[in-house]
C-alpha positions in Angstrom: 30.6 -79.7 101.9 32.2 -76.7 101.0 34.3 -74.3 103.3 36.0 -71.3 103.0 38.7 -70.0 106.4 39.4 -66.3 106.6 41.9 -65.4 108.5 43.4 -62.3 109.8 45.9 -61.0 106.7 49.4 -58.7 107.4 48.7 -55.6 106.2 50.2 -54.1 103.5 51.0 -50.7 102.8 52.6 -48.1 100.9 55.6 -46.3 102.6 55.7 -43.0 102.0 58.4 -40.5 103.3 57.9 -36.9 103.8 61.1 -35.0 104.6 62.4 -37.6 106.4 59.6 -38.9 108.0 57.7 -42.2 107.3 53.6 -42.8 107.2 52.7 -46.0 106.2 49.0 -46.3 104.1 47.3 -49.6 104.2 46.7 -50.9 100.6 43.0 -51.3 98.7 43.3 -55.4 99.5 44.2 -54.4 103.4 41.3 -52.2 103.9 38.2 -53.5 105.0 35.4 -53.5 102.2 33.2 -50.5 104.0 36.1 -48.0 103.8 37.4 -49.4 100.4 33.9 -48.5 99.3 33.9 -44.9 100.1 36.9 -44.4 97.9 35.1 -43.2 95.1 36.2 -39.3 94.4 39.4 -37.5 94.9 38.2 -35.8 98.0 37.2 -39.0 99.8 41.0 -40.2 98.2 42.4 -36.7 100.1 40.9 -37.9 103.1 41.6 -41.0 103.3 45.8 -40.1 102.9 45.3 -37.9 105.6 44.3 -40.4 108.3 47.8 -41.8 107.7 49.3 -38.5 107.1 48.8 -35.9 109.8 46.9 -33.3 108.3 49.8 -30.5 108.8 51.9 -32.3 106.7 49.7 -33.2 104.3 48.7 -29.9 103.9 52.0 -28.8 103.1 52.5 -30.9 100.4 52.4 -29.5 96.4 49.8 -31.3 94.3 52.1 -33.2 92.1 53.6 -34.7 95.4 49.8 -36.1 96.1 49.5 -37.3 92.4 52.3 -39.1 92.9 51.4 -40.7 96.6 47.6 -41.5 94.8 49.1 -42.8 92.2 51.9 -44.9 93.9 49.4 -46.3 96.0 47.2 -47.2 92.8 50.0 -49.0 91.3 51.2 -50.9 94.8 47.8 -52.0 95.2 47.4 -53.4 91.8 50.7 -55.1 91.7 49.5 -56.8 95.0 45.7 -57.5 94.7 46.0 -58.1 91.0 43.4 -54.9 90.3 42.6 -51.5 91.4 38.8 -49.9 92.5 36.4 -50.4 90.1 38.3 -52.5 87.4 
């Protein structure tokens, strides 16, 4: 017989600090399949990085700064999971 054990993972994340201040945003692989889903446009992308950064801050930031968190994150996940959504 065949058997497969899941078991709870760490989480891993992407580090991201804002003047001085840290949020941390869960990887693709560390996000359960129903929100990983969702991730299919740049809005739904927006807010998703704005449950881990408040939205104040977030807000704040230029649009090159979020190109650079989206793709970050892209890149970490990747390097971790082995691909990205959709590939």
């Amino acid at each position: 017989m065949a058997e497969v054990v899941i078991e709870k993972r760490p989480i891993e994340v992407l580090e991201v600090n804002i003047e001085g201040k840290k949020y941390s945003i869960p990887l693709g692989g560390s996000l359960p399949y129903g929100k990983l889903k969702k991730l299919t446009s740049n809005d739904a992308f927006i807010e998703f990085f704005k449950e881990y950064i408040p939205e104040k801050v977030f807000d704040s930031l230029y649009t090159a700064d979020i190109k650079t968190i989206s793709d970050e994150w892209s890149k970490a996940t990747k390097a971790t999971q082995g691909s990205t959504l959709g590939e």
